[in-house]
N, C-alpha and C positions, 0 to 999 in steps of 0.2 A: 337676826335669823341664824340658828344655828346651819352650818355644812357639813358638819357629820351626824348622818342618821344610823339609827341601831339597825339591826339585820327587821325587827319588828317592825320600825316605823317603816322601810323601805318594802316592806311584804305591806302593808296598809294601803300603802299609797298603789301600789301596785292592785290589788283588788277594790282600790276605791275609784282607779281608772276606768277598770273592767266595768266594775257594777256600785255606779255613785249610793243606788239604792240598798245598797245591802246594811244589814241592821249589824250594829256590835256585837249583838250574839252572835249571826253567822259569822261576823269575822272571828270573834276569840274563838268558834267552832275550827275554823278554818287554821288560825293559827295557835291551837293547841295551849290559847290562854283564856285566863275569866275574860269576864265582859268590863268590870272598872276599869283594869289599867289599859284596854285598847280603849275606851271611850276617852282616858284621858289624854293619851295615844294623838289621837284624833282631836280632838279639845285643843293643845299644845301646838298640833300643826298647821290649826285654824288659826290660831292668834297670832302667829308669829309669819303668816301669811303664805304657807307653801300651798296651803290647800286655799283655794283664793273664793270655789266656788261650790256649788253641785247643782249638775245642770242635766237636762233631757236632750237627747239628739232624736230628731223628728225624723221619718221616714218621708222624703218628697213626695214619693209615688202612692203612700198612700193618702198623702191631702189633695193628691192631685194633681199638684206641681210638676208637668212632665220636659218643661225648658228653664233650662239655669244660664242668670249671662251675667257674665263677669265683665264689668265697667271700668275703666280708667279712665280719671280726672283729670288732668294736669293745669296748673292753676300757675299763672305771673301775676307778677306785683302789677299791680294797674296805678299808672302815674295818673298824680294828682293835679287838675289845673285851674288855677284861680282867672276866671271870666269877671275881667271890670270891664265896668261901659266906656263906651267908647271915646267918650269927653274927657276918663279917667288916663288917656293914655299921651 
């Protein structure tokens, strides 16, 4: 994975936060290039894994969803016991 990004990749990433859905033409509109080198842009940052995904953020309220609850687990090693019969012991 490269760690230095060009001023282009890091404007990409930045409008692909905003709007996962925006096409390569809006972006090369946007950043004042054609449409190949930002789709390869994007191509390059998918493979090498910076852009991991592209995802939907759902609105709760309007699926309905009007209670959110946030659970914590906490979990111990549970000992193990071996049960012989009792003729065994």
């Amino acid at each position: 994975m490269s760690s230095e990004w060009s001023k282009q990749d890091i404007a990409i990433m930045s409008w692909l936060q905003q709007d996962s859905t925006a096409s390569t033409a809006a972006l090369a509109d946007r950043l004042n290039s054609s449409q190949s080198p930002v789709w390869r842009r994007i191509n390059r940052l998918e493979e090498e894994g910076v852009i991991q995904r592209r995802v939907a953020l759902l609105d709760r309220n309007a699926l309905g969803m009007e209670i959110v609850v946030f659970a914590t687990i906490n979990l111990t090693q549970r000992e193990e016991r071996i049960c012989l019969p009792s003729s065994a012991k």
